[in-house]
C-alpha positions as a Python dict, from the first residue, in 0.01 Angstrom:
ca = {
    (1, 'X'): (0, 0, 0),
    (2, 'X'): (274, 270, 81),
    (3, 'X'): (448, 137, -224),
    (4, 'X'): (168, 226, -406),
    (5, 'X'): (102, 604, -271),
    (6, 'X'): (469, 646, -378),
    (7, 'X'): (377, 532, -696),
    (8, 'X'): (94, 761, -737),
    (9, 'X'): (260, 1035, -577),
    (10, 'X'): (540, 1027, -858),
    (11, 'X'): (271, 1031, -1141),
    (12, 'X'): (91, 1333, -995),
    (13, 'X'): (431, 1559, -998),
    (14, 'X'): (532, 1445, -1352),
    (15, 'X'): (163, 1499, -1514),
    (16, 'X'): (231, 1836, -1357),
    (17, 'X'): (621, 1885, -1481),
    (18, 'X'): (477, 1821, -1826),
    (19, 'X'): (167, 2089, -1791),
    (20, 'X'): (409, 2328, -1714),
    (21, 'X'): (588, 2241, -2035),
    (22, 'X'): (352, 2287, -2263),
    (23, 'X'): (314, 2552, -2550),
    (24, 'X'): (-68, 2693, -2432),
    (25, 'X'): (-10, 2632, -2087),
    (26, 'X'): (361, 2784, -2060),
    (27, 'X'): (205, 3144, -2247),
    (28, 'X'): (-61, 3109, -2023),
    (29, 'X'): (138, 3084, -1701),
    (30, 'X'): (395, 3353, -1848),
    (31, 'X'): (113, 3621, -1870),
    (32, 'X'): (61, 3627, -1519),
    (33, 'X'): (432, 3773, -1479),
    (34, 'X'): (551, 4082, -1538),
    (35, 'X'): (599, 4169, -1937),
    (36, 'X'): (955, 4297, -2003),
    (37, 'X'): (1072, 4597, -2091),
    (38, 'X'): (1206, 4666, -2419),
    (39, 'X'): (1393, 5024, -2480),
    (40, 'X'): (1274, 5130, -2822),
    (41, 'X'): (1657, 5203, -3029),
    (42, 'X'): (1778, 5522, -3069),
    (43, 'X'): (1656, 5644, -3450),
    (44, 'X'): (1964, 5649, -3675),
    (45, 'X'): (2093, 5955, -3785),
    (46, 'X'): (2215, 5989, -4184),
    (47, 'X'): (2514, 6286, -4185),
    (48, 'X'): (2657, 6466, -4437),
    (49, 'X'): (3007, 6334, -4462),
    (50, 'X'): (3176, 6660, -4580),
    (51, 'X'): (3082, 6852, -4294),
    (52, 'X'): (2928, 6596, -4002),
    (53, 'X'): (2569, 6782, -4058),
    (54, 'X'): (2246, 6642, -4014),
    (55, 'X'): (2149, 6520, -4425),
    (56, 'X'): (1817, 6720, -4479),
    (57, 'X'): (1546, 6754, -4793),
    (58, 'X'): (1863, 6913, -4991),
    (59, 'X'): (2126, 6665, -4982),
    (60, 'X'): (2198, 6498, -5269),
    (61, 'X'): (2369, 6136, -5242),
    (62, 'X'): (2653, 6206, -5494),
    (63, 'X'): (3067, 6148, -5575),
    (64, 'X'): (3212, 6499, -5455),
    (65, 'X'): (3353, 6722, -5668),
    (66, 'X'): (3697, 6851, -5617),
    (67, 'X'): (3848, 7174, -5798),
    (68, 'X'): (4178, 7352, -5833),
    (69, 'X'): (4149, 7738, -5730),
    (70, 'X'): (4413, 8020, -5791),
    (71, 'X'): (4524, 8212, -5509),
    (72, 'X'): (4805, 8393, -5661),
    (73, 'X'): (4784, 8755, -5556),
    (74, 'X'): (4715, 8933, -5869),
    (75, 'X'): (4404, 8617, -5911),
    (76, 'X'): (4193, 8743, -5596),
    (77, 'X'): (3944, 8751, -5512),
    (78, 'X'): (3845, 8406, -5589),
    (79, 'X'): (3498, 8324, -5656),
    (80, 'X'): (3253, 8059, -5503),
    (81, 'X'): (3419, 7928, -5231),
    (82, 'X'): (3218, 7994, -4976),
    (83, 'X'): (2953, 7693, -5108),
    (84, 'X'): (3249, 7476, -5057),
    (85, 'X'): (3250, 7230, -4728),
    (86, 'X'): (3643, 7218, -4731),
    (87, 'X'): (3909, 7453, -4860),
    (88, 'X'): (4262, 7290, -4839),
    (89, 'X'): (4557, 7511, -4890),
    (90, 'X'): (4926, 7401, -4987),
    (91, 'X'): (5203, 7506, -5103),
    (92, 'X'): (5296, 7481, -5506),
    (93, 'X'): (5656, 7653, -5679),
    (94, 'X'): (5756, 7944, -5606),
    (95, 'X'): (5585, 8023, -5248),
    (96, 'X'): (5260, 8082, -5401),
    (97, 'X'): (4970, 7851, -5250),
    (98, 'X'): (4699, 7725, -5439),
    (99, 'X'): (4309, 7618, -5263),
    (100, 'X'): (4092, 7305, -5382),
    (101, 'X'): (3776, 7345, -5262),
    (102, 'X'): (3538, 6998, -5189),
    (103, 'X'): (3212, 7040, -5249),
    (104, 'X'): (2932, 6748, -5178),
    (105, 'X'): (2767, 6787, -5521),
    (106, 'X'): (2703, 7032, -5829),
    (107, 'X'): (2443, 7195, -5672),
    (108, 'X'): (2657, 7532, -5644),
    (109, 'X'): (2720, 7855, -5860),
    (110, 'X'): (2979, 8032, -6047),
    (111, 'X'): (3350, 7910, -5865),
    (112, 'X'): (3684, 7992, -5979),
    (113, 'X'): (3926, 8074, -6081),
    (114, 'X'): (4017, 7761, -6199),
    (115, 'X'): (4408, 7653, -6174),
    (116, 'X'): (4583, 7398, -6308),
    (117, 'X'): (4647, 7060, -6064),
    (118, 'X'): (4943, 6921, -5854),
    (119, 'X'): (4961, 6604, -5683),
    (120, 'X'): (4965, 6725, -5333),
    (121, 'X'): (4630, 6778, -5348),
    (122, 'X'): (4550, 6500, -5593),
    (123, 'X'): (4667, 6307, -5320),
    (124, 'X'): (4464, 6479, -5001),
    (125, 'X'): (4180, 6428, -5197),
    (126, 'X'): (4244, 6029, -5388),
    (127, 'X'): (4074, 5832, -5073),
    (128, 'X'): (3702, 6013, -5113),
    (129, 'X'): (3670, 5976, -5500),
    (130, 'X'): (3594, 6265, -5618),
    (131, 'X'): (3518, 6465, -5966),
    (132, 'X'): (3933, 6640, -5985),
    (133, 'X'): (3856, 6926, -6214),
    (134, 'X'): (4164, 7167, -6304),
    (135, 'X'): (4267, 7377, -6593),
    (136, 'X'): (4638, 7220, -6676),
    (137, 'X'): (4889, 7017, -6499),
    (138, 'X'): (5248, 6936, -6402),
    (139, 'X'): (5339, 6613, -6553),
    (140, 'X'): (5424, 6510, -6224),
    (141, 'X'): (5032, 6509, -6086),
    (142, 'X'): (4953, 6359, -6433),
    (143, 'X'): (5129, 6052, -6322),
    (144, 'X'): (4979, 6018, -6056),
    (145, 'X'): (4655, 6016, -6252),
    (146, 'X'): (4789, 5733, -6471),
    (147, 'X'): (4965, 5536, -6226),
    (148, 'X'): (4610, 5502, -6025),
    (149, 'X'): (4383, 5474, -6322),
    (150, 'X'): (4223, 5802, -6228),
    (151, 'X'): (4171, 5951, -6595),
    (152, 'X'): (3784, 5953, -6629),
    (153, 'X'): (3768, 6125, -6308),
    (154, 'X'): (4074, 6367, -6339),
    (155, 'X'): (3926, 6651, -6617),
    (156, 'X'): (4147, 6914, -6751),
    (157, 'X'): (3990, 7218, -6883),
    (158, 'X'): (4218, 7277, -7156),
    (159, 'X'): (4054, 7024, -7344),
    (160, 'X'): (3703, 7001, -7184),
    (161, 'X'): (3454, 7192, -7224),
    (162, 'X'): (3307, 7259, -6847),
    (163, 'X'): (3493, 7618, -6798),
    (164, 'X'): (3454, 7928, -6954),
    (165, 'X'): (3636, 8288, -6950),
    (166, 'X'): (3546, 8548, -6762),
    (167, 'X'): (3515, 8840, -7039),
    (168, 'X'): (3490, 9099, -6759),
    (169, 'X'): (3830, 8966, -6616),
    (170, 'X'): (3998, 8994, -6947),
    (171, 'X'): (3879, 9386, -6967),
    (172, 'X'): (4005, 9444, -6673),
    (173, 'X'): (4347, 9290, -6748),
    (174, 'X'): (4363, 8996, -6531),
    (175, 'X'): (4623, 8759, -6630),
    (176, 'X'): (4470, 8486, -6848),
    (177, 'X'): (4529, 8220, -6586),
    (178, 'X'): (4317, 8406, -6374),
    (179, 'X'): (3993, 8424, -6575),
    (180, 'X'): (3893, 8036, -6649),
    (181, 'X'): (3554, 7990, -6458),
    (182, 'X'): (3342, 7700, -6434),
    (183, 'X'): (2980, 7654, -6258),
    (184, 'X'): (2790, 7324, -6103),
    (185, 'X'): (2562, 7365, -6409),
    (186, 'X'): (2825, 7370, -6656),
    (187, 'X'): (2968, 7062, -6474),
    (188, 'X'): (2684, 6865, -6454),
    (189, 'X'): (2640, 6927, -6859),
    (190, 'X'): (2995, 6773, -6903),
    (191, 'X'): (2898, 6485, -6648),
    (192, 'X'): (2607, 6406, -6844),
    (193, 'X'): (2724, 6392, -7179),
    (194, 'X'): (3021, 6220, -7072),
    (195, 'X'): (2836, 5979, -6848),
    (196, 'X'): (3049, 5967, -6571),
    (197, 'X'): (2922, 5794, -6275),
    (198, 'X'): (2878, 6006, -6001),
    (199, 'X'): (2641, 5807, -5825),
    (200, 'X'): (3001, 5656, -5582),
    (201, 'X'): (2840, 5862, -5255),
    (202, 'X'): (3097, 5882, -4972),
    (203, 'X'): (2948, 5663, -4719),
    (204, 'X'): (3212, 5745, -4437),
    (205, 'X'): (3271, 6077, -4318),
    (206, 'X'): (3605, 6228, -4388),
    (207, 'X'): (3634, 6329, -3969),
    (208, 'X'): (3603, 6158, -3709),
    (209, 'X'): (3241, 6386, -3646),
    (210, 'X'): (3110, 6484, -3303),
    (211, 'X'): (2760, 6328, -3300),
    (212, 'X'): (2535, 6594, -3502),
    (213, 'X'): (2279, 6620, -3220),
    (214, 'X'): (2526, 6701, -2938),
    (215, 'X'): (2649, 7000, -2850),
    (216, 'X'): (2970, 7136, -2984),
    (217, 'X'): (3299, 6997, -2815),
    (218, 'X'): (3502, 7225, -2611),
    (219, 'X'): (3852, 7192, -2689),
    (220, 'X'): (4066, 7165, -2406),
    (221, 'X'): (4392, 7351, -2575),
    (222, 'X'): (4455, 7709, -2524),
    (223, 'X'): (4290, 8023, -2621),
    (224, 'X'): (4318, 8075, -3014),
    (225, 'X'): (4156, 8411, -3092),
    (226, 'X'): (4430, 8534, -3344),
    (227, 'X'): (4603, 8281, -3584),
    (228, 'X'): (4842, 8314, -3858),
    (229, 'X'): (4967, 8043, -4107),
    (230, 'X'): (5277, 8136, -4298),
    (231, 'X'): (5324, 7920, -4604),
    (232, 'X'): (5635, 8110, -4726),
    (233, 'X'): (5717, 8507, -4714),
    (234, 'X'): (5473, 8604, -4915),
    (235, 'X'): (5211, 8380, -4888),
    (236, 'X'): (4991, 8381, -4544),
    (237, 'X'): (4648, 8340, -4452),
    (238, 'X'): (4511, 8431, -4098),
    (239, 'X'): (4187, 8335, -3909),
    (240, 'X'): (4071, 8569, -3649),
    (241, 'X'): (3735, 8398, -3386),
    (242, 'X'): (3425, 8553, -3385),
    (243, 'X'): (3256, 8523, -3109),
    (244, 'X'): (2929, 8569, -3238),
    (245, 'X'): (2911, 8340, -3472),
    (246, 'X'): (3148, 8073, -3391),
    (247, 'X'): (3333, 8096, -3682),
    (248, 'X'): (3733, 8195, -3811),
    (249, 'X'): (3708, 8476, -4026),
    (250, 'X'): (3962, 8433, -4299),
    (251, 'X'): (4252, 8679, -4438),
    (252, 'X'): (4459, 8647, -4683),
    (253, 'X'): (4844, 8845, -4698),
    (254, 'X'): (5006, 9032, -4960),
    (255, 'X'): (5334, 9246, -4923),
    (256, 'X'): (5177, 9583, -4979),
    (257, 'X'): (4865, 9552, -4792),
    (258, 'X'): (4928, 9353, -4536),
    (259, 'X'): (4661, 9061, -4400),
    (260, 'X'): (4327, 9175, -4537),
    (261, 'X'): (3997, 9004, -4536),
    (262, 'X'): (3920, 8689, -4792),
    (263, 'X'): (3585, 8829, -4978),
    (264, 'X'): (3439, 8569, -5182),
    (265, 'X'): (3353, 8763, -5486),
    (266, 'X'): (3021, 8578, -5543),
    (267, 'X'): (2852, 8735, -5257),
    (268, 'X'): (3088, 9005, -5144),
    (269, 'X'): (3098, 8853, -4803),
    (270, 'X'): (3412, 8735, -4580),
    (271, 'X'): (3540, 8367, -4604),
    (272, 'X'): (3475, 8185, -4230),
    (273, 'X'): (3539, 7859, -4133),
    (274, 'X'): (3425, 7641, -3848),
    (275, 'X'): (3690, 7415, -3801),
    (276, 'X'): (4066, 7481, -3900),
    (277, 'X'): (4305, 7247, -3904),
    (278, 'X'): (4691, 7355, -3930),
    (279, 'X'): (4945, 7075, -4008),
    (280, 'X'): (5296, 7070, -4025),
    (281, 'X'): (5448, 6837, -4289),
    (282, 'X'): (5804, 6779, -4532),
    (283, 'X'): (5762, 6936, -4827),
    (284, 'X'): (6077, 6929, -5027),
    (285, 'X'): (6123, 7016, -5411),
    (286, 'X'): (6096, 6731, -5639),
    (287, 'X'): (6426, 6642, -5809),
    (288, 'X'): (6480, 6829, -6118),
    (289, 'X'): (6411, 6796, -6442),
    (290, 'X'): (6012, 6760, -6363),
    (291, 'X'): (5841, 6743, -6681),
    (292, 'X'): (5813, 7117, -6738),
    (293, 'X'): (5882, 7109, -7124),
    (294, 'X'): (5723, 7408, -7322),
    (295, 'X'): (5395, 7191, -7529),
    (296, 'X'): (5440, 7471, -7810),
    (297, 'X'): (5810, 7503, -7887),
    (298, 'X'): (5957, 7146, -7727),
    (299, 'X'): (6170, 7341, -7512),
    (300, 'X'): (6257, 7312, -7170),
    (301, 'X'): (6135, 7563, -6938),
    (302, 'X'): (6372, 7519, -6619),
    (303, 'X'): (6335, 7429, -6308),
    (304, 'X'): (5950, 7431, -6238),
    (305, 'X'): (6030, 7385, -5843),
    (306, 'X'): (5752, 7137, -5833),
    (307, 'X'): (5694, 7064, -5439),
    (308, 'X'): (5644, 6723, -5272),
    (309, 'X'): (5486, 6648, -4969),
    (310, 'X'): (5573, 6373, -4783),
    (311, 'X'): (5239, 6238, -4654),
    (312, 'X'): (5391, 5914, -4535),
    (313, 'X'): (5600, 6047, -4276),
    (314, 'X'): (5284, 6176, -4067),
    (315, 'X'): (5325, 6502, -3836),
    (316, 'X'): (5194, 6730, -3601),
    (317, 'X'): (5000, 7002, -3584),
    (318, 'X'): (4675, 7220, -3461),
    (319, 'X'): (4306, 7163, -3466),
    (320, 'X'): (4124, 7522, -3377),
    (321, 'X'): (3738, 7534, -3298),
    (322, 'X'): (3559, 7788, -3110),
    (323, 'X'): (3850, 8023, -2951),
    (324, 'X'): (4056, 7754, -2891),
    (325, 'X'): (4361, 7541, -3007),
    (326, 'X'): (4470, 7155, -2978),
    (327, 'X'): (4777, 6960, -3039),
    (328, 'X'): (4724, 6747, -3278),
    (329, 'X'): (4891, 6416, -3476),
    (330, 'X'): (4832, 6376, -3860),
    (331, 'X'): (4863, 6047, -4055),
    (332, 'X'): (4781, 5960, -4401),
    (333, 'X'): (4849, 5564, -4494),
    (334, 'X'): (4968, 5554, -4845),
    (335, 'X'): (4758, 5752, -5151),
    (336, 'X'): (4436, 5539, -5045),
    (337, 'X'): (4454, 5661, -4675),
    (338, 'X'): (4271, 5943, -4557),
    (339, 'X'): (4392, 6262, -4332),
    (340, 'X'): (4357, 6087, -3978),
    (341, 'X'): (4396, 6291, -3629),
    (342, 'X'): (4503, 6166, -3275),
    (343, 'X'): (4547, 6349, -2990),
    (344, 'X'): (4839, 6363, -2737),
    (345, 'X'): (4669, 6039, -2591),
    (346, 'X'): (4611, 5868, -2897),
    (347, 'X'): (4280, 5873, -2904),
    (348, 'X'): (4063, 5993, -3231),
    (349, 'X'): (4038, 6336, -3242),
    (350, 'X'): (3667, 6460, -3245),
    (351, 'X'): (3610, 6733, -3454),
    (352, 'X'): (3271, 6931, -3464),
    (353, 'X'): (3049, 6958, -3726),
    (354, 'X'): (3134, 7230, -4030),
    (355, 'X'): (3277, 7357, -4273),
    (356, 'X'): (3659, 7296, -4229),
    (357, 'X'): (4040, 7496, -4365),
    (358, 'X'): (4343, 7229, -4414),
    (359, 'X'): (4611, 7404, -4461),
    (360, 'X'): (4923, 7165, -4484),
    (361, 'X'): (5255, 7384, -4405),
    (362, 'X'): (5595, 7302, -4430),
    (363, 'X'): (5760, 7253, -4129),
    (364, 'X'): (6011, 7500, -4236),
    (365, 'X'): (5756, 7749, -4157),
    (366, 'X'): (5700, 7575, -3819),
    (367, 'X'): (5832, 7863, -3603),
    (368, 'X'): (5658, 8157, -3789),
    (369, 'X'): (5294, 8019, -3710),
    (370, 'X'): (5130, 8211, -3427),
    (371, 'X'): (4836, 8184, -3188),
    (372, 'X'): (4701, 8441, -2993),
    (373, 'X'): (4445, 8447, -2698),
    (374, 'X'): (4394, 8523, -2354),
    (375, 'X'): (4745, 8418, -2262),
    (376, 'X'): (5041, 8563, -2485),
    (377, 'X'): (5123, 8477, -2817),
    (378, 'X'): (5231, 8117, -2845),
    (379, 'X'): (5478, 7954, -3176),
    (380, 'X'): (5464, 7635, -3275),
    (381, 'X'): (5804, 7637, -3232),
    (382, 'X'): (5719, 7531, -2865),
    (383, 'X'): (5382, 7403, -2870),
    (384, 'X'): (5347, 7112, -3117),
    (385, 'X'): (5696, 6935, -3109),
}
């Protein structure tokens, strides 16, 4: 008799392990508990990758386009830039500079004027992709083009037809090289009948971006209220903070005058930028002869004091945002590598959102650039080793 109340006791609490088992029953015991809590993911947010802005109605998914500017004295003022969402500045021969503004589409105006290209910034520019639009070349940067099977994306003006010349500039007795204009219509005319394939978006942003809906970063270098870049003697630009809007109002230098304001001649206002980024890097002369060999007569020209950058070897420099200054660490891995910041730490620079200067200076020039804040004037002779 016990045996069998042990038996039947055993029965009862399986019959009831496999209840609790079952599909209908399980749900059924499962709603009397408490329902967990699932937090509903953060919405993701598409950015511009030119600037690290919010993509609105106007964006336009598209390959950028990239184009040479003059900024020889007797060329200004230059035209357009301000649509741009980066301006890079280097060095060519002579101690001139020349710009190449980036901008995210054609969906801009009248730009120029338009110069002729050289692979320092053919190389700045290789990792995003872009439309490389110039009037002319050193045979140097047209290497370059060949070497990396960049020719239906490298267009020279000379023999395409997306420029035109500025009649008013010739009146007014400009130098020719300064009066060959071009426009995002005019480009996108030469796109299309060339069917080029712009459709290559840039699906990485070319900063490391503070998120778009934080607020700005602070930097935590010093006070940067007053800066001055010197590319060589006669060639400087400076960036003075306004307060008000946030921004680096640009200047550019000539002998006479002195640093005076960068007026973008399509709008008569001032050139600002939000970030600026100041980097210090080897730029030597490339061995001569160069390729500069007169197309008309056969004949060499000379020297055409060509300069190289060497982007392998990395530097220092400055980023400068919103009055103030910070160390920085540049890198650039081979032609396919993008412009890459660290910190003093290591760590990924952040960089807020904007329109952004690279200017890429020869450290030869290291101990004429100049910050000034709140505390005295500081050289980068003693601030970025």
């Amino acid at each position: 008799m016990k045996r069998l109340c042990c038996l039947m006791l055993a029965l009862a609490l399986s019959l009831a392990l496999f209840a609790g088992c079952g599909g209908k029953d399980s749900s059924s015991a499962g709603s009397s508990s408490k329902a967990e809590v699932v937090p509903t993911p953060e919405p993701v947010v598409e950015i511009q990758p030119l600037t690290g802005e919010e993509q609105d109605e106007s964006y336009i998914a598209s390959r950028p386009v990239a184009i040479m500017i003059n900024n020889r004295a007797d060329s200004r003022p230059a035209r357009g830039l301000s649509e741009a969402d980066v301006l890079y500045e280097i060095m060519v021969e002579g101690g001139i500079t020349r710009f190449l503004a980036l901008f995210p589409d054609t969906s801009f105006g009248e730009v120029g004027s338009v110069r002729s290209a050289r692979d320092q910034f053919f190389q700045v520019i290789f990792p995003f992709q872009p439309l490389y639009l110039f009037v002319g070349r050193s045979e140097i940067t047209q290497q370059f083009i060949d070497v990396n099977g960049y020719s239906d994306l490298a267009v020279n003006g000379m023999y395409s037809t997306f420029t035109h010349r500025d009649q008013n500039r010739i009146a007014q007795g400009y130098t020719y090289d300064a009066t060959a204009f071009t426009s995002g219509a005019e480009i996108q005319s030469y796109i299309d009948s060339h069917g080029i394939d712009m459709s290559r978006e840039l699906t990485e942003p070319i900063f490391d971006f503070v998120d778009c809906r934080e607020s700005p970063r602070v930097l935590s270098g010093q006070s940067a209220l007053d800066v001055k870049v010197v590319h060589s003697a006669s060639y400087r630009t400076g960036f003075t903070y306004d307060a008000a809007s946030g921004r680096y109002l640009t200047s550019l230098y000539t002998n006479s005058e002195g640093y005076t304001p960068m007026i973008d001649e399509a709008n008569g206002q001032q050139m600002a930028f939000d970030n600026v980024f100041v980097l210090f890097a080897e730029i030597t002369t490339y061995p001569y002869p160069g390729g500069n060999i007169d197309p008309n007569t056969g004949l060499d020209k000379g020297d055409p004091d060509y300069k190289k950058v060497n982007y392998d070897a990395g530097g220092t420099g400055y980023y400068i945002n919103g009055g103030k200054a910070e160390p920085i660490h540049w890198q650039k891995s081979g032609i396919e590598g993008s412009l890459t910041f660290t910190d003093e730490s290591g760590a990924s620079v952040k960089v807020n959102t904007g329109r952004s200067y690279v200017g890429i200076v020869s450290q030869n020039e290291r101990s004429n650039f100049e910050i000034t804040g709140a505390e005295p004037a500081v050289s980068s002779a003693s601030a970025a080793e």
